[in-house]
N, C-alpha and C positions, 0 to 999 in steps of 0.2 A: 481819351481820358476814362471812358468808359472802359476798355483794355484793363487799365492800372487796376483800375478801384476792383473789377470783375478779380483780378491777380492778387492782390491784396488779399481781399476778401476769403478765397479758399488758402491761402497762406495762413490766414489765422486758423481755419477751419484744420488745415491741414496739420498744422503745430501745433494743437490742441491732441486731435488724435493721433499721430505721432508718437507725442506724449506718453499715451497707455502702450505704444505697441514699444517700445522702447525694448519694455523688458524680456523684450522675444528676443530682441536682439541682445542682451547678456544672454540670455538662456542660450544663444550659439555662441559664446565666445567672443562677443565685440563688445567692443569699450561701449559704455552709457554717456550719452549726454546731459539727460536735465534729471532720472528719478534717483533720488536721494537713498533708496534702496538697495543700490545695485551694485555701489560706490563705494569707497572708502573715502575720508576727509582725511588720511592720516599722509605726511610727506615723505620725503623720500632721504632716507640714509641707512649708514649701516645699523643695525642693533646691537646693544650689550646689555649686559649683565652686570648688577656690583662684583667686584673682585672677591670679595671677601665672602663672598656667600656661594657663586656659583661654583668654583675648584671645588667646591665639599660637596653638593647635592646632589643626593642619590639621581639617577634615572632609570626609567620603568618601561617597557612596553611589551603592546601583548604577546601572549605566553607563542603564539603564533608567529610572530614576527622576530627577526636574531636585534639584538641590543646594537647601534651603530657602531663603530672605532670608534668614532670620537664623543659617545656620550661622557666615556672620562675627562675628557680634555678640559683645560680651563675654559674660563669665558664662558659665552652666552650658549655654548654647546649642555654645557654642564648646569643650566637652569634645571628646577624638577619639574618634572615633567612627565607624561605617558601611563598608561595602564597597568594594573601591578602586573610585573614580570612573572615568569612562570618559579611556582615554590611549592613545598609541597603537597598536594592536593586533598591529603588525605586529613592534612591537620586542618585546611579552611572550614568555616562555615559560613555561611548567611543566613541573616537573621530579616523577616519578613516583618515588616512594623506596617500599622494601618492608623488611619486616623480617618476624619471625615471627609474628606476633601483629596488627601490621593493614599494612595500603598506605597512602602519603601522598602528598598531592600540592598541592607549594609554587607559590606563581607568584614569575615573577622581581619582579612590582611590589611594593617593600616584603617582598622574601625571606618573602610571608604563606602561611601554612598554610591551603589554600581548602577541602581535603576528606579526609577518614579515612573508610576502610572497612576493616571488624574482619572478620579469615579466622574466627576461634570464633564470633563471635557471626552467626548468619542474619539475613538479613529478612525478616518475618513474611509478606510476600505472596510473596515469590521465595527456596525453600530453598536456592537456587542459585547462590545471590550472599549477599555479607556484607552485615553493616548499615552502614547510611552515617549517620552521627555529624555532621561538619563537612561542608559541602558549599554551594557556590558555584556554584547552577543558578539558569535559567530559573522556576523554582518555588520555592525556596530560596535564602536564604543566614544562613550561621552559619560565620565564620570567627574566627582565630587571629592579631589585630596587635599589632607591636610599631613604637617610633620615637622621635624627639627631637625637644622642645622647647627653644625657647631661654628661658634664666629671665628674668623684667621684659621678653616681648616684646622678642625682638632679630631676628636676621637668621634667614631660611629655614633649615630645617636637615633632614637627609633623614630624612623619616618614612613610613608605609606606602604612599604614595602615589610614593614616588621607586624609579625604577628602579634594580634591581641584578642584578647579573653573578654567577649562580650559579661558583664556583668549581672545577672539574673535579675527578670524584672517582669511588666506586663509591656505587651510586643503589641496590644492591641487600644487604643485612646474607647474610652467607654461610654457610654449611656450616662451623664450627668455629670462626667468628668473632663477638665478642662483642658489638662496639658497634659501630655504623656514623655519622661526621660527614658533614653536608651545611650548607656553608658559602655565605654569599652577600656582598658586597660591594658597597656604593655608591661612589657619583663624589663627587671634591669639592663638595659643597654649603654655603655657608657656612663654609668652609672649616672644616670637619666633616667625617671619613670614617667610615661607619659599618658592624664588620663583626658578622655575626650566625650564631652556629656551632650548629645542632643537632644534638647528640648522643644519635641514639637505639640500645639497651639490646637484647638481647635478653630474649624475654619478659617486658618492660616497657613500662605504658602510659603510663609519664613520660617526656619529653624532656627533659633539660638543654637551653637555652639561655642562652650566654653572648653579649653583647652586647660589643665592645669599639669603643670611643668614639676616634677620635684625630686629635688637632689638629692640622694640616697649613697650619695661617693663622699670620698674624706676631702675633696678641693672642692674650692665655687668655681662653676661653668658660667661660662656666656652665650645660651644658644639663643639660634633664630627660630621661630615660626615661619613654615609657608604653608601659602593656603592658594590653591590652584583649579582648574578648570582644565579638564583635558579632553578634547574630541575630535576623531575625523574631519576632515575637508569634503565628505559627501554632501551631498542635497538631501536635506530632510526629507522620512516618506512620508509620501502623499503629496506634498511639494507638485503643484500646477506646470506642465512643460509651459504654459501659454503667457505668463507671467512671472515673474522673479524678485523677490525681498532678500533684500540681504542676510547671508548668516554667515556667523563667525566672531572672531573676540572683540571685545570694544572696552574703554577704558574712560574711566570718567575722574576728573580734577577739577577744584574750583579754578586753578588759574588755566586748563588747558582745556574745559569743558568736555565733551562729549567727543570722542576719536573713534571711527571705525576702523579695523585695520583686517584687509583681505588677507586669506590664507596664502594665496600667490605674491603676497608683499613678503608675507614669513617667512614664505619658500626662497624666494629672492635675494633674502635678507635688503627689503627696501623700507624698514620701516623704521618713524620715527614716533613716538609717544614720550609724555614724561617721564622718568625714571622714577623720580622720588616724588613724596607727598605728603601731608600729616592729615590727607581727608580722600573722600573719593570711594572708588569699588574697580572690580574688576568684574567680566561678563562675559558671557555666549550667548549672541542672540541667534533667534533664527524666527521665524514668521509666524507670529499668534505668541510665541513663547521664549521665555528666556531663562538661562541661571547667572545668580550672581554672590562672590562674595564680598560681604561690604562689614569695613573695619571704623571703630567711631572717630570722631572729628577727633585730632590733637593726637593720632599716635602715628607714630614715622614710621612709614613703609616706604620699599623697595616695587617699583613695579616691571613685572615683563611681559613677555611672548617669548615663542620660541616653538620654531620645530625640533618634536621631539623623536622621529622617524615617521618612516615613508605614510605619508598623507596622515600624520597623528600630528595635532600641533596644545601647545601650552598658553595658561594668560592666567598671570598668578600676583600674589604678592608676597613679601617676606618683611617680618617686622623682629626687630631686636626684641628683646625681653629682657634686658640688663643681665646684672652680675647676681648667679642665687648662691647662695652660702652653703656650704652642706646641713644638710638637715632640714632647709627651706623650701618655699614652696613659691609660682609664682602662678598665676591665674591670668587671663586674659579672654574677652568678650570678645564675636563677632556672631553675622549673622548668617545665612546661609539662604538663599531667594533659589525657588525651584518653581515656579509657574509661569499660569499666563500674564501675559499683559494688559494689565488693568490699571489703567491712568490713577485712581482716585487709590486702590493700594499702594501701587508703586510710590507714589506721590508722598504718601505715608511713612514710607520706608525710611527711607534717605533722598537727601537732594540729591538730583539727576537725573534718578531712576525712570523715571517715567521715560527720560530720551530713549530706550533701550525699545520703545515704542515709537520708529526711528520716520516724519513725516519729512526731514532733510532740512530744505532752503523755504518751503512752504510752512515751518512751524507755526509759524505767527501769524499766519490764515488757520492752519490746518486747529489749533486748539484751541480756540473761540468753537467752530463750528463743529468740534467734537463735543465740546459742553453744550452746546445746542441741542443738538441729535441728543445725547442723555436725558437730558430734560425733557424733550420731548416723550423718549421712552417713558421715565418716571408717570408722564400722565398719561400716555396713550397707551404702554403695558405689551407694545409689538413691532421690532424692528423694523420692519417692512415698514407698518404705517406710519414711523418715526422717518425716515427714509424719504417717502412720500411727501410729509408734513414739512420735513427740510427742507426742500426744493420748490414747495410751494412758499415758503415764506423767503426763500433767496429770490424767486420772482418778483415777488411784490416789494422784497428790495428795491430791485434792480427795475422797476415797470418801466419809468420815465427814460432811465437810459436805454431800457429796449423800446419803448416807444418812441424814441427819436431815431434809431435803427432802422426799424421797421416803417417807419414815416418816411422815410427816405427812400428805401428799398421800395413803397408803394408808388411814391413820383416816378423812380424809374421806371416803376411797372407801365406807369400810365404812360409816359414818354414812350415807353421802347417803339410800339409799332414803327412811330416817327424815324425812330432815328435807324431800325431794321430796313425801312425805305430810303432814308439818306444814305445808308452804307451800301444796299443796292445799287443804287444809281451811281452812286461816286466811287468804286469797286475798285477803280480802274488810276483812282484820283487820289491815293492817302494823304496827299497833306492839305487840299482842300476838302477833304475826307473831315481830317480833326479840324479844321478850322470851323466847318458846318456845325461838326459836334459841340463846340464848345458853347457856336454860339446859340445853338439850342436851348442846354445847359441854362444859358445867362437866362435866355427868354423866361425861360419855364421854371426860375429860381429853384434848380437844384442842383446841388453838392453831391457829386459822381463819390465824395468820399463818407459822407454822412454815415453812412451804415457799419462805415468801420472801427472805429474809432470806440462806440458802446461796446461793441462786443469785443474787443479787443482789452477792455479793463476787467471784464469779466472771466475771463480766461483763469487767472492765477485763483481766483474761488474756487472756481468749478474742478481745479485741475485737486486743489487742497483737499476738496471734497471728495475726490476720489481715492485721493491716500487716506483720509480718514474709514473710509469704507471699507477698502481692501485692508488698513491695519488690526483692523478694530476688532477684537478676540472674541467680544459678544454677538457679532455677526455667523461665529463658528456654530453649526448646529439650528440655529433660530428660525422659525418657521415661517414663513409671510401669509400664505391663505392657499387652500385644497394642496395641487401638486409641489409648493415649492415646502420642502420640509429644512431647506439650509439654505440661508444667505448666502455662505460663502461658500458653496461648490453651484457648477453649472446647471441650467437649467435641465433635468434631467429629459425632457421630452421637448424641447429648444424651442418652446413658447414666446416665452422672454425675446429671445434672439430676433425670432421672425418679427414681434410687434414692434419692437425695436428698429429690425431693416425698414418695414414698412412706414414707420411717422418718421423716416430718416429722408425716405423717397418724396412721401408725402408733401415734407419741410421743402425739400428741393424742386417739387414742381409749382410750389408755392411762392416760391422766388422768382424774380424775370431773367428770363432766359439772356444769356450773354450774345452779343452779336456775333461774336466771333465763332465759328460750326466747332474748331476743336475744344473752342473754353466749353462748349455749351454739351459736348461729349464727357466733357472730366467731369463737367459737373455732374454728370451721372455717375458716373464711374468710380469715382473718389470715394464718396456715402458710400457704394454697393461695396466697394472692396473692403473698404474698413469694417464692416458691421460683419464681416466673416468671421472678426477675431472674438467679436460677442458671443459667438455660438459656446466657445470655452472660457469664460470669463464666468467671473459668481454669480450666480444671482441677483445676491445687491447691488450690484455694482449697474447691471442688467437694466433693474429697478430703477434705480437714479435716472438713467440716461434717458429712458421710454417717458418718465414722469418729467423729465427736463422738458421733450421734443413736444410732447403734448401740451404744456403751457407754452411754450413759442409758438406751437400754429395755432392755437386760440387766440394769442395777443394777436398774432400777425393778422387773422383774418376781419378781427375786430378792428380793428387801425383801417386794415384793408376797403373795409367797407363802408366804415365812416368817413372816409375820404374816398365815396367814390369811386371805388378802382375794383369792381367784381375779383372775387377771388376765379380764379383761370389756374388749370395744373395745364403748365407748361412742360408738355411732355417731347423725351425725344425724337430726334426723326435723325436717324442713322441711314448712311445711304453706303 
């Protein structure tokens, strides 16, 4: 019985950290079992497109790459999609806009947003420069389009592909000035004029765009808006080999909630999301950061994906606009989300948003104990000690259920000699072997399974607690005390790691050693091997773990000794 409960025991241990190394195992290629990051929720079918909207829309991609065969094609081939095509270079411009909070830089082809760089948030290899979010390079792209179709396939009409005439303005948000527009305008096409007004906020990572549509022809049109997201299938840089968040498009509806949907689903064509909706957004997540565009409650859109060529892929919507009259105009509101992920903005935004800050099957752990941790900060003013403060107050949670754990764990401690003698002697005898055992057990009123069963409910916190850590954007850059200057990258001189290995050992020899010589081998070995993967793991995370093991062998030795049972490090003896 001793056996089991010993088997048990590192079973939970072991599914715990398992757990975190998961994401090594995406980072090679293997399917995920339990992190909600690494996955897609979305099922599996073909995709399409509305009829009526995809045989018409343009597609685009970079000026580097040839345009597919079948980007003509009907169907879901013909969603818009991709980087502006190559056109003539001499007429482009881009227009560098600033504000407080990040720099932007539109090009005039299709008034498209090519690249954000955020002044708070750094980049992980250069403290020196901000991070770059949207960006239209040689190595990249992940940009921000918008444009018009005609409905039932009609005449050309100007979408991100058609030049337009930035409108003369200030490119720079000022000293005591709140909002700053940046306007662009197209030529008659179709006789379709399309103008497109960004209105960015201070200290805001949302841009209003208004789109106004107006008819300048002798008939009334029918056209559509779409509004899209386009970027590679790479791995964001700076992106950790040792761990993995998911990135890629996601899609949110009141009746279909929150869908992630893997680039290799696209590729596949395996995916299935809502089509239509009159609420919702569409999104590119990827880890600390996201873009999205989000249309108000009550207006019908069209939603997709789509590859748009080789490793380029799409995640858009397209919404009617009714019938405009010649000479009329029609107007339409949306937003345009370009940062990090910040629960309490997000939240603000639009309902959903904050999912795009993706804690999985753990949500309803994980966002309780993310508003924890906040508050804490609010008073304590420093991540780390927030960190700290959190794990100290989930102990004293959880004291009673680890002190009935740990009360258990002490009996056996007290017993074992005994029963290390009994398994001696009877070596030869295993089922007068467990007959002795048990009845030891009865004697000495202890439950071989007691110890497991507390820590076994504790598990789903602790696990919540470390998606909140590793999600959590304010963690990016934030200092804890002397060497650690960031939470969220490694310990740079592997401090952490080591104090970490060591109260992991510690914890283990602080335990009773199993009778069994191989249990009592793994039971070294299991701690030793796992705390390897600390070495590259963030800081916080680091943090968390060291301040966990540290209040466990406090509790433990304290129980230990008020029952009795000297604390003993049961160390190995390998032969």
């Amino acid at each position: 019985m001793n056996d089991i409960r010993r088997t048990i025991l590192w079973v939970i241990f072991g599914f715990s950290m398992v757990l975190l190394w998961d994401q090594w195992q995406v980072h090679n290629g293997h399917k995920p079992t339990f992190f909600p990051g690494a996955s897609s929720s979305a099922k599996v079918t073909e995709p399409h497109a509305p009829a009526s909207a995809a045989s018409s829309v343009p597609v685009g991609s970079p000026s580097s790459v040839p345009v597919p065969a079948a980007a003509g094609s009907a169907g879901a081939s013909a969603v818009p999609g991709g980087a502006p095509s190559a056109a003539p270079q001499a007429a482009k411009e881009q227009l560098v806009v600033t504000t407080d909070v990040f720099t932007l830089v539109f090009d005039t082809e299709g008034g498209t947003l090519v690249k954000s760089t955020f002044n708070k948030f750094k980049d992980m290899n250069d403290k020196n420069s901000g991070f770059v979010l949207l960006d239209e390079s040689a190595n990249r792209v992940y940009v921000a389009q918008t444009g018009l179709i005609a409905s039932g396939g009609g005449a050309a009409l100007p979408t991100h592909k058609t030049l337009m005439t930035a409108v003369p303005g200030e490119r720079s948000l000022k000293d005591g000035q709140n909002e700053l527009q940046v306007k662009f305008e197209s030529a008659d096409v179709g006789g379709v004029k399309l103008v497109k007004t960004y209105t960015l906020k201070r200290g805001a990572y949302d841009i209003a765009v208004r789109h106004d549509v107006i008819n300048t022809g002798s008939t009334s049109v029918s056209p559509q808006l779409y509004m899209q997201l386009v970027r590679d299938g790479n791995k964001p840089p700076g992106e950790s080999s040792f761990y993995s968040t998911f990135t890629g498009p996601a899609i949110y509806t009141e009746a279909k909630k929150y869908q992630k949907i893997e680039f290799k689903d696209i590729e596949n064509k395996k995916v299935d999301v809502e089509k239509s909706a009159t609420n919702g957004y569409v999104a590119m997540v990827q880890h600390y950061f996201a873009s999205a565009w989000i249309l108000g409650d009550g207006i019908k859109r069209d939603l997709f994906e789509r590859k748009v060529d080789t490793n380029l892929y799409a995640v858009g919507m397209i919404t009617p606009l009714d019938t405009i009259a010649p000479g009329a105009s029609k107007s339409i509101e949306s937003n345009l989300f370009v940062g990090p992920q910040q629960e309490k903005t997000l939240e603000a935004l639009a309902p959903g948003l904050e999912l795009v800050k993706d804690y999985g099957w753990l949500t309803i752990l994980a966002k309780p104990l993310y508003w924890l941790l906040d508050k804490l900060h609010s008073f304590i003013g420093n991540w780390g000690w927030s960190i700290v403060a959190l794990v100290l107050l989930l102990k004293i949670a959880f004291y009673w259920l680890n002190a009935k754990a740990y009360a258990s764990m002490a009996k056996m401690k007290a017993i074992n000699p005994k029963i290390m003698e009994m398994r001696e002697r009877l070596k030869d005898k295993p089922q007068e072997m467990q007959q002795q055992m048990m009845k030891i057990y009865k004697e000495e009123k202890v439950n071989p399974m007691g110890g497991c069963f507390p820590i076994m409910i504790q598990i789903p916190v602790f696990i919540a607690l470390y998606w909140v850590l590793l999600s959590s954007v304010e963690m990016r850059g934030a200092p804890w005390i002397l060497w650690i200057h960031d939470l969220s990258s490694p310990d740079p001189f592997f401090i952490l790691p080591v104090v970490m290995t060591l109260t992991t050992m510690l914890q283990t020899a602080l335990n009773p050693a199993p009778p069994d010589p191989m249990q009592a081998k793994l039971m070294w070995f299991m701690p030793l091997i796992f705390s390897v993967m600390f070495f590259f793991f963030p800081a916080g995370l680091v943090l968390y773990w060291i301040t966990n093991n540290i209040l466990s062998i406090a509790q433990q030795w304290v129980i230990n000794t008020r029952m009795g049972v000297p604390p003993q490090f049961n160390l190995p003896k390998f032969k």
